[in-house]
matplotlib code that plots the C-alpha trace (Angstrom):
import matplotlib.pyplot as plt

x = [0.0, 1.4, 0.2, 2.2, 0.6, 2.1, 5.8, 7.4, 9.3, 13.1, 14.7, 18.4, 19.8, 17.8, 18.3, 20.9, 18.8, 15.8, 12.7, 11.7, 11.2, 7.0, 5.7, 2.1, -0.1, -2.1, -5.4, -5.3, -8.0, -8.0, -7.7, -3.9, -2.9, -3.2, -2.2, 1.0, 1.6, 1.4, 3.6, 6.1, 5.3, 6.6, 9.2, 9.7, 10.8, 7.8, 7.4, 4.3, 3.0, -0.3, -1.8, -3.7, -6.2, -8.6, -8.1, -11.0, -11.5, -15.2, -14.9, -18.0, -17.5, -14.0, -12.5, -11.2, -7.4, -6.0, -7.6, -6.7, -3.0, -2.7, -3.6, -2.1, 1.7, 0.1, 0.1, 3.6, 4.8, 3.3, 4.8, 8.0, 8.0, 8.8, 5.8, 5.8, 2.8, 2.6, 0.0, -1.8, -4.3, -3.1, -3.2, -6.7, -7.9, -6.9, -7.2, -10.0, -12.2, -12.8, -13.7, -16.2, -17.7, -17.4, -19.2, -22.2, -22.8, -23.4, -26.5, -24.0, -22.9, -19.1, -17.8, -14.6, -12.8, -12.3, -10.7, -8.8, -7.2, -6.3, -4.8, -3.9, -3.5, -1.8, 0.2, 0.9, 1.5, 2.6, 5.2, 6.1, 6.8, 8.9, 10.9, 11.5, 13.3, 10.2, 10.7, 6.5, 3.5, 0.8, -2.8, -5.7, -8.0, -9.6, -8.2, -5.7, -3.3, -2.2, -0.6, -1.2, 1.0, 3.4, 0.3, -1.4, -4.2, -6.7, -8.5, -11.7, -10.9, -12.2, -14.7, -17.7, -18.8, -15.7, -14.2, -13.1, -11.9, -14.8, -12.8, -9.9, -10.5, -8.3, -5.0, -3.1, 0.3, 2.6, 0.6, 0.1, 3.6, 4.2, 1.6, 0.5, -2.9, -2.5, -5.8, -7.4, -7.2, -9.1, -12.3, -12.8, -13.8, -10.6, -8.8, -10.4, -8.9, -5.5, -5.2, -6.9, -4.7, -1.3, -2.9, -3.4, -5.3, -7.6, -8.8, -12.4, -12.3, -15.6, -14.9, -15.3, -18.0, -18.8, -17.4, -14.2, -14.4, -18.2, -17.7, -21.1, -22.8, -25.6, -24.6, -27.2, -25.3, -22.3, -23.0, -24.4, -21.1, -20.4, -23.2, -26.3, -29.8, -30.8, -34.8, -36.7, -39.8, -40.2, -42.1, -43.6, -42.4, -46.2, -45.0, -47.4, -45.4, -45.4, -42.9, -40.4, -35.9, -33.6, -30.8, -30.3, -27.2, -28.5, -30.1, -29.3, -31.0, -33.3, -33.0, -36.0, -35.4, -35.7, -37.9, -40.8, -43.4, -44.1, -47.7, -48.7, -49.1, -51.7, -54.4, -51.7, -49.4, -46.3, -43.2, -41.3, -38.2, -36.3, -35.9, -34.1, -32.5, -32.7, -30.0, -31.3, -34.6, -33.9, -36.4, -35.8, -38.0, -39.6, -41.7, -43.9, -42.8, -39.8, -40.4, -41.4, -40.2, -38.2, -36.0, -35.0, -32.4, -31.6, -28.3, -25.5, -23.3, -19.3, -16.6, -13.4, -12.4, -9.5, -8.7, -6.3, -4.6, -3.6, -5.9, -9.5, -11.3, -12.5, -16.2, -18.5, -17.2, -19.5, -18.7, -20.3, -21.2, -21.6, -22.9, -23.1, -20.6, -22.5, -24.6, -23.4, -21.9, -24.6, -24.3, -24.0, -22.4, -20.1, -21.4, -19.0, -16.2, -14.8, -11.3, -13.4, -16.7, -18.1, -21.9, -22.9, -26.5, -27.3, -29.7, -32.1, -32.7, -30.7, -32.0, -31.5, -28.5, -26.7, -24.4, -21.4, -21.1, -18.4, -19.5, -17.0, -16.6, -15.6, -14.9, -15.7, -13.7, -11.4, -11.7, -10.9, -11.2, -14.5, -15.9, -17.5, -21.7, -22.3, -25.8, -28.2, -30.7, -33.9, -35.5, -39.3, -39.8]
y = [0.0, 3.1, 5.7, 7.5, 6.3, 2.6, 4.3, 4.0, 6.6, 6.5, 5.2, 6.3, 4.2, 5.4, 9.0, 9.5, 8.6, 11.0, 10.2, 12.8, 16.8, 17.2, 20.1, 20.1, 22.2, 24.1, 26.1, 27.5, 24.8, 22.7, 19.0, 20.0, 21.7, 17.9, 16.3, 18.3, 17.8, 14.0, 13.8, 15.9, 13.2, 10.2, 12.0, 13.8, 16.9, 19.3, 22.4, 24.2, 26.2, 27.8, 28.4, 31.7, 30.5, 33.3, 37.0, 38.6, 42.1, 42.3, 44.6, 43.6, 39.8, 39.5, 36.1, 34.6, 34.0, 36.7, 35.5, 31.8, 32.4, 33.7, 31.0, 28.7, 30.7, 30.7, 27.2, 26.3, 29.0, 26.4, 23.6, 25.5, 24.6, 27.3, 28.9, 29.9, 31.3, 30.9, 32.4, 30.3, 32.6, 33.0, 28.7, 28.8, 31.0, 29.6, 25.8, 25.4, 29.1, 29.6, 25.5, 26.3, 29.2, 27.3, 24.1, 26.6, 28.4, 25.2, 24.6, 22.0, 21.9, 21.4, 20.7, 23.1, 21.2, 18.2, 20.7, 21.9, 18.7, 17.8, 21.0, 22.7, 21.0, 17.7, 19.2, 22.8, 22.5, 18.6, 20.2, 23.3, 21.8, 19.0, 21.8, 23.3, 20.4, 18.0, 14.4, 14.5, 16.1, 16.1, 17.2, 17.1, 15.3, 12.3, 9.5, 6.6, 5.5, 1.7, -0.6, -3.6, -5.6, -2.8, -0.4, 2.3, 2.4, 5.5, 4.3, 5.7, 7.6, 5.6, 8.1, 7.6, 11.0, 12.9, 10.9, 12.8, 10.2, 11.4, 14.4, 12.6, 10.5, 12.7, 11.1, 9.0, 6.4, 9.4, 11.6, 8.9, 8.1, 11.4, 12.0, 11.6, 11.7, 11.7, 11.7, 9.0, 6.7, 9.2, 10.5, 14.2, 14.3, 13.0, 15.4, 18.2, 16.5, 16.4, 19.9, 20.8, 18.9, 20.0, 24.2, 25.3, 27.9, 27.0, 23.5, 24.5, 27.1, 25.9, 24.2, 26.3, 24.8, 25.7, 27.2, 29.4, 31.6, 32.2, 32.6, 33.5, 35.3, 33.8, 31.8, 33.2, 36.7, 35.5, 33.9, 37.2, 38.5, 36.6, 35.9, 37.9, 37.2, 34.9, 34.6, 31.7, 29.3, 27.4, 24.2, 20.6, 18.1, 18.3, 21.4, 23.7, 26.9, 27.7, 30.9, 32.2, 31.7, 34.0, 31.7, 27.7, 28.5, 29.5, 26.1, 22.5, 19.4, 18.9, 22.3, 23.1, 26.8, 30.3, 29.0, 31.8, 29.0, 28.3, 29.6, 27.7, 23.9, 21.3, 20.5, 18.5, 20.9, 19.1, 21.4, 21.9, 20.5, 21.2, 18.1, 19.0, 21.7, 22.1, 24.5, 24.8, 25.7, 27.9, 25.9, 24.8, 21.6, 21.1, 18.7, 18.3, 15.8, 15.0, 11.4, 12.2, 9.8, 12.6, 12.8, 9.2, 7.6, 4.5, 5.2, 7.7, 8.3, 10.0, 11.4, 12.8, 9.6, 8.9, 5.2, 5.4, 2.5, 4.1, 1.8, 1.4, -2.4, -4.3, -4.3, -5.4, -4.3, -4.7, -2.3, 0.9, 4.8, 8.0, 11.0, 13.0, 13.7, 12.0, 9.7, 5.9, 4.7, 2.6, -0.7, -0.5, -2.7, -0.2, -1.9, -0.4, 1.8, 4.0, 5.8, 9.0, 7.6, 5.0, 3.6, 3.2, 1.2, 1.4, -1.6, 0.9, 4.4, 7.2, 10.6, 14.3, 12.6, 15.7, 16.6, 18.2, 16.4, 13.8, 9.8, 8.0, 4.6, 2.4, -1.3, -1.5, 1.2, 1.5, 4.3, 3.1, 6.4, 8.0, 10.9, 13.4, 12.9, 13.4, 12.3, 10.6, 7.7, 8.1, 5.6, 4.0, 2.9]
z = [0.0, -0.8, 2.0, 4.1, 6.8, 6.9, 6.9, 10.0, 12.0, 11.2, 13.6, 14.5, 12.1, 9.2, 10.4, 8.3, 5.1, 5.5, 4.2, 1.1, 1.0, 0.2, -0.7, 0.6, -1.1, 1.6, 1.5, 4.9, 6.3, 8.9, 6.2, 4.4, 7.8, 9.3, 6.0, 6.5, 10.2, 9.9, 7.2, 9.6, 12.3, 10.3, 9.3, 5.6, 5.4, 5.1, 3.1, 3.0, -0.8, -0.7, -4.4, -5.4, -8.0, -9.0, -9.3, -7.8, -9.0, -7.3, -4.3, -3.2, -2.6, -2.5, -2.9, 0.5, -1.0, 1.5, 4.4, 3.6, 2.9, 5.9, 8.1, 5.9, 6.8, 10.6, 10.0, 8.8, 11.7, 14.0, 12.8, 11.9, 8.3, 5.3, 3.7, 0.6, -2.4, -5.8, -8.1, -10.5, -11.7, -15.1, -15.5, -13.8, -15.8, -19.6, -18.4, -15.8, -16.3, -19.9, -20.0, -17.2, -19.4, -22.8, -21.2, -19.7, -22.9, -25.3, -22.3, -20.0, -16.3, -15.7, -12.5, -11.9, -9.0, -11.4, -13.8, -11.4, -9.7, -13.2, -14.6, -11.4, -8.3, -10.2, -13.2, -12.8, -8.5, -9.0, -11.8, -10.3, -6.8, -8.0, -10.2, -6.8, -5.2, -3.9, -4.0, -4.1, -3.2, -0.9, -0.1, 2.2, -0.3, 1.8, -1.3, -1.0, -3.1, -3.4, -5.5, -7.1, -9.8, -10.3, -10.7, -8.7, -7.6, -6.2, -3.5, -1.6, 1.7, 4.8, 5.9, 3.2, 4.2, 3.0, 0.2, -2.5, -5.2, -7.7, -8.0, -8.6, -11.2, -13.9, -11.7, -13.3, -12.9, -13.1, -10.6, -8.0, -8.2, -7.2, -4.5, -0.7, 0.5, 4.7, 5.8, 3.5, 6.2, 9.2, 9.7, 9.7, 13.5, 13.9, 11.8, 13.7, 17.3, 15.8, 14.6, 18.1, 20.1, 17.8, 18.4, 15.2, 15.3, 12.0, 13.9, 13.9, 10.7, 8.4, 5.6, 2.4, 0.2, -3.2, -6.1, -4.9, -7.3, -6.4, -3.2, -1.5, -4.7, -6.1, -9.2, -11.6, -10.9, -11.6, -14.2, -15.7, -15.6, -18.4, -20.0, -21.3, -20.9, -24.0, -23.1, -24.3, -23.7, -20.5, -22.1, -20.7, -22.9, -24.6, -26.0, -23.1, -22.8, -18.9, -19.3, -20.0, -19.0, -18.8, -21.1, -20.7, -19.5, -15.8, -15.3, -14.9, -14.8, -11.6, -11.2, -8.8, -7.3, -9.8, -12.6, -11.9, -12.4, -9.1, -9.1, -12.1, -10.3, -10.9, -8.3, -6.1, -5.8, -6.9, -8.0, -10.9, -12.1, -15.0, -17.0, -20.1, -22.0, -26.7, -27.4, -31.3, -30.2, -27.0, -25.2, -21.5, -20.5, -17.2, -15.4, -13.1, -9.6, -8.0, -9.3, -12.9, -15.9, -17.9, -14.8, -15.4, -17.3, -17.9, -19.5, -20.6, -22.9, -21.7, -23.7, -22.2, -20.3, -18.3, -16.5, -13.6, -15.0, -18.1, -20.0, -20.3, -18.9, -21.6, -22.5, -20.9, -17.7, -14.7, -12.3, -10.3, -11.2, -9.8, -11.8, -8.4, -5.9, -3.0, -4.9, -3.7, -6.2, -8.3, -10.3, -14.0, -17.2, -19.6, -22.3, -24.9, -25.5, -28.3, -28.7, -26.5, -25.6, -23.7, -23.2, -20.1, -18.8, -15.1, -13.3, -12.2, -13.4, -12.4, -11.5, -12.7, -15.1, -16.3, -19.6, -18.2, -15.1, -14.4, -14.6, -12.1, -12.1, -9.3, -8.6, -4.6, -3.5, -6.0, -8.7, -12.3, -13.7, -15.5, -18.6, -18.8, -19.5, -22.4, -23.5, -21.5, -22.6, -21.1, -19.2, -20.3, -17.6]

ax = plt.figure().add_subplot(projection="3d")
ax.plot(x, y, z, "-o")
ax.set_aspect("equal")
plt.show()
């Protein structure tokens, strides 16, 4: 297994060989803070580099970067570790933003901390750190890495709750190779009583949640930053024109707030849910019940795939799916794969089954890898 946690402290004789320099990238929360005390406790050397992502320019919500660098230098103070920043924003911006925008104006939803695992926190950190000295990396991310006939593997974390191997799923051999995740094997309440015992002063700080570079704004406004108004019909799939949207791109499937429909309910009093979007026709779909058909699929379609292994399984695979973040993972046959795309049927229809969105597989709790969704088949049943 290869976790930092099963390495032993050196002992006087292996003093003179130290274990290697990590570079942990830290946030200023409470889950790299541990990640980086542990890793001091076992004995690698430790340096701490906190990563400015966004440039914020809106006075109003300004972004928490300032605030979170500093506890993250309080941090390595603590722990007597050197601190250092490096700004990203410029990356972030060309490799993770203008995807983001470009995915929400043809009518999808992306998911940005995927993008930016894979483009920042695991290639331009991962390369950057390593061209700095470090032997490897390391980050709070509740994931564990293994190993298996010469391959590595990316493991769930052990609290179910936290794991964050969905957003991993970009990593491959050459990134796992490189990298430690510390608190895969603990659950957060115990990651909170080591940082509490240890002092630092960020053990109870809330996690941040979200979008960073959102922050607390409602996402319709920020969105209208970049995007103007693009009205069109709000239909049932009968064709019924209920109102009117402001542009497909401030929905997603599921979608149950902000549709200005609310009054306009059968007799029972079930809400709306947006069910589907037609970017040739401008016309945003919604139904009627949390349990409605059109909700439902049966199936998907991903492009964009990645398999930790560096190859794909062969097809049919039998394995598990998430197309959510906290979904449990649910059982499905890939039922065949293209050079980019793969076809994916579920046992039992999935809800709210969005384009844009990531489709991670899993074989118990280890994460082959995954696509983005592109297409969904929709259930009959």
């Amino acid at each position: 297994m290869h976790s930092p946690q099963s390495k032993p402290h050196p002992t006087a004789a292996t003093a003179v060989a130290p274990l290697p320099l990590v570079t942990v990238g830290l946030s200023g929360g409470v889950d790299s803070s541990v990640a980086a005390l542990l890793l001091m406790r076992q004995g690698y050397t430790v340096a701490g580099m906190f990563m400015k992502n966004w440039q914020e320019q809106d006075p109003l919500h300004p972004c928490t970067a300032a605030e979170d660098a500093i506890d993250a230098k309080a941090v390595c103070r603590r722990l007597g570790i050197t601190f250092n920043g490096i700004n990203f924003s410029a990356e972030y911006w060309q490799r993770v933003f203008q995807q983001f925008l470009g995915e929400y104006a043809q009518g999808r939803t992306p998911n940005p901390d995927i993008l930016c695992n894979k483009e920042i926190k695991f290639r331009v950190f991962l390369d950057h750190a390593l061209a700095q000295g470090a032997d490897l990396i390391a980050t709070g991310h509740y994931a564990r890495i293994g190993k298996e006939n010469g391959r590595y593997l990316l493991l769930q974390g052990i609290d179910a709750g936290k794991d964050q191997s969905y957003f991993l799923y970009t990593l491959g051999q050459d990134q796992l190779a490189k990298t430690l995740f510390p608190l895969g094997h603990l659950r957060k309440t115990e990651v909170r009583r080591i940082a509490a015992e240890a002092g630092l002063s960020n053990h109870d700080k809330k996690d941040s949640t979200g979008i960073c570079f959102i922050g607390e704004r409602n996402f319709r406004t920020f969105l209208l930053h970049y995007f103007k108004p693009d009205p069109g019909n709000i239909c049932t799939p009968e064709g019924v024109v209920m109102g009117e949207h402001e542009g497909l791109a401030f929905y997603t499937i599921g979608q149950r707030q902000g549709l200005g429909i609310g009054g306009k309910r059968m007799s029972d009093g079930r809400p709306w849910y947006v069910a589907g979007k037609d970017t040739a026709t401008n016309t945003l779909f919604v139904v009627q019940g949390h349990d409605h058909h059109a909700l439902f699929t049966s199936g998907l379609t991903a492009d964009r795939l990645h398999w930790v292994a560096g190859h794909p399984p062969q097809v049919p695979y039998r394995c598990q799916a998430k197309t959510r973040y906290r979904q449990p993972a649910q059982p499905c046959d890939i039922t065949a794969m293209e050079s980019e795309h793969c076809h994916v049927v579920f046992d039992s229809p999935q809800w709210a089954v969005t384009p844009g969105q990531a489709v991670v597989f899993y074989d118990g709790e280890r994460c082959l890898g995954g696509g983005t969704i592109d297409a969904t088949a929709q259930s009959l049943a």
